[in-house]
N, C-alpha and C positions, 0 to 999 in steps of 0.2 A: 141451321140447315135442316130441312126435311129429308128425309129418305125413306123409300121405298123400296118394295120388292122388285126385282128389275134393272137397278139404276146401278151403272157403271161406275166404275172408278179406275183412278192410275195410282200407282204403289209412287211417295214423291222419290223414294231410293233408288227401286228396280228399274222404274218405268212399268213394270208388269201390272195386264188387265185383271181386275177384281170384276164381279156380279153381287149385289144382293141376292143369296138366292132366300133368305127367312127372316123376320122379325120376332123376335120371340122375349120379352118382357124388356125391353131398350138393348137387346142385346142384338149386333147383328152379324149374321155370318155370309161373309164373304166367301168367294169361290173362284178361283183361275180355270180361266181358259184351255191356258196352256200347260199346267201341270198340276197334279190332282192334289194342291195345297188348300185347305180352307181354313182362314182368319176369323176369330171370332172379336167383336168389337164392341163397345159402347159408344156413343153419340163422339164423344170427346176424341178417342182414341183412331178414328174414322176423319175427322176433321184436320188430326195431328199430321199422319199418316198418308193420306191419301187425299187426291183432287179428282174433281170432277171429269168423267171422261163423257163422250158422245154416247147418246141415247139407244145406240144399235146393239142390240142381243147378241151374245156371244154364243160362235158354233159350238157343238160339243162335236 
């Protein structure tokens, strides 16, 4: 899977929406929308955890 800065995701437990907000050495850290929690991930852990959500940016 590629991932980028930007690209959305769905938590597969919560349901709750994730953002790429940085890439930072195969590390990435996600961000919610909805409450100020940020997930830090590697390629794997990202794939485990979460599925792809729609391409549309999240308000702050």
């Amino acid at each position: 899977m590629r991932i980028a800065e930007g690209d959305r995701f769905k938590h597969k437990l919560t349901g709750q929406l994730f953002e790429v907000k940085m890439i930072k050495d195969d590390t990435f850290i996600l961000e919610s929308a909805q409450t100020p929690y940020r997930m830090w991930f590697g390629e794997e852990g990202v794939e485990l955890f979460f599925e792809t959500a729609a391409k549309k940016r999240l308000k702050k």
